[in-house]
C-alpha positions, 0 to 999 in steps of 0.5 A: 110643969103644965100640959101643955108647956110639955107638949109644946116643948116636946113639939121643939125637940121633936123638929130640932131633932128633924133639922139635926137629921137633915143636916141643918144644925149641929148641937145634940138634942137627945139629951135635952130635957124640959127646963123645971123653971118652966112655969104655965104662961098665964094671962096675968103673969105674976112678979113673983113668978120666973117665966120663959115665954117659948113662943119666940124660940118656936116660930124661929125653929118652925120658920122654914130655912131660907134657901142659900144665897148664890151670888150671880157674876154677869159675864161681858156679852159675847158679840153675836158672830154674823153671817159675813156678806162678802161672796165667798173665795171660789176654790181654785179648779183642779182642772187649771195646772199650778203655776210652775213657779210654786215648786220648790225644790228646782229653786233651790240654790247651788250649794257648791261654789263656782268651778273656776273654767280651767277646772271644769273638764277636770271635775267632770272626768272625775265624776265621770269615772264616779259615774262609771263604778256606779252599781246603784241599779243592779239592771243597769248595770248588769246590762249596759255596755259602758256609761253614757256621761257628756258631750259638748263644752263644760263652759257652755251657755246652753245645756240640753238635758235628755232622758237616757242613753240609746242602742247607739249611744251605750255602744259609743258611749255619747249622747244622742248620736243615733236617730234622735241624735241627729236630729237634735244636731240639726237643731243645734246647727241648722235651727239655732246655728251653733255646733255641739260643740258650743252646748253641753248634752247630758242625760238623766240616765247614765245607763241604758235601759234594757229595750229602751224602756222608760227608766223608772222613779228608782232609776231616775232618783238613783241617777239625778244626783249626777245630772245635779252636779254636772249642773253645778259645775257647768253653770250654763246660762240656760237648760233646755229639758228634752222630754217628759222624763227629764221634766220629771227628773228636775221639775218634779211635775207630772204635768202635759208637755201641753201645759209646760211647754212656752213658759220659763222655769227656773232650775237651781236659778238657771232659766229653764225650757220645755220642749219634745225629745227627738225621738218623739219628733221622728214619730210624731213630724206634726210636733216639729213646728211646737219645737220650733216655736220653743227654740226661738223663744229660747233664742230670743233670751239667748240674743242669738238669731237663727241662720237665715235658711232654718225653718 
């Protein structure tokens, strides 16, 4: 074998040997040998002669690799979200109240069915003596003198709701007889001309609080649940709530007496109204004329007239 044809065979192998290394071809090379029928390329080659011309196997191995062809899959253009024109929804101001009619709770319909009339008063003193063995509040109990449930008709149109019993009242064991007792009188019979006996009083609180203070959430989530059923049974056509304590306990609202006061809501689907407690009204006379301005709004849905003379 010529020179040169060795060279150039050796030129081959070494390369085959590179791309096997580089991972592009996968047949041995260590063992290839040069062929002994190689001949010497000669410009007049012989027809004698049998002859393999290397240069087409060598410009296929020295031609670089082509790279992989990646097949390229357009995705559908995504829409360009704009800025929107339109003004932007302004917040609601935390300084406006929510409107009463988004609580849910004092919606919720009665669960119990309808107490026939002639049942009524039976129920009530059931759950009156219910109410008296009531230890839920150990303070409550350890210091009142009895409990304080009812006055007034167990098929009443109207319910007045207050906050807890008195001095007087634990004493008696009636609402509002003290005071403010008599001043919700007054209301009844000289402002809406009704008697107590015509209207059903009830306070969220069965017990009096030690001093009169103000019964806390416990006591009054521990109590509401009479008060509820009273509701039930009575079915009145109207509830009037005395006080901030009685607003919290059905309503649920920490909201001003200012900012519920003159409007109707809707307790266990019975209109409902907000208006003072008398006790407050004995400190604060200026008030009586706001109250006034709620009984006659509540006495306009009634159909009832005030008597002539009230004021």
């Amino acid at each position: 074998m010529a020179t040169d044809s060795i060279d150039l065979w050796r030129q081959l192998k070494s390369h085959l040997e590179s791309l096997r290394r580089a991972g592009l071809l996968d047949i041995p090379i260590g063992s290839w040998e040069p062929p002994a029928l190689i001949k010497p390329i000669r410009t007049q080659p012989s027809q004698s002669e049998n002859l393999i011309d290397l240069s087409p196997v060598v410009a296929a191995v020295l031609r670089p690799p082509e790279a992989p062809r990646i097949e390229v899959v357009q995705k559908p253009a995504e829409p360009v979200s704009r800025p929107s024109t339109a003004p932007a929804k302004r917040p609601p101001s935390a300084a406006q109240p929510p409107v009463p009619s988004t609580f849910a709770l004092y919606r919720k319909p009665f669960e119990m069915h309808v107490i026939p009339i002639n049942e009524r008063l039976q129920v009530l003193t059931s759950l009156a003596a219910e109410v008296a063995c009531c230890e839920r509040c150990p303070e409550l109990a350890s210091t009142r003198t009895q409990t304080v449930f009812q006055s007034g008709s167990p098929t009443a149109r109207l319910m007045f709701v207050g906050e807890a019993p008195g001095a007087d009242e634990d004493r008696l064991g009636e609402p509002f007889v003290g005071r403010a007792g008599q001043l919700v009188t007054d209301i009844i019979t000289k402002g809406m001309g009704l008697s107590r006996s015509e209207v059903y009083i009830a306070n969220v609180l069965k017990c009096r609080p030690p001093e009169n203070r103000t019964p806390s959430n416990t006591e009054m989530a521990n109590c509401v649940g009479y008060l509820d059923r009273q509701i039930e049974i009575v079915r009145p056509e109207f509830i009037c709530l005395l006080g901030k304590v009685a607003v919290t306990a059905l309503l649920q609202t920490s909201l001003p007496m200012k900012s519920l006061r003159q409007r109707w809501f809707r307790y266990r689907e019975i209109p409902t109204m907000v208006t003072y407690h008398p006790a407050y009204l004995l400190y604060n006379p200026p008030a009586k004329k706001e109250t006034w301005d709620d009984l006659k709004m509540l006495m306009k849905e009634m159909g009832i007239s005030p008597p002539p003379k009230a004021s």
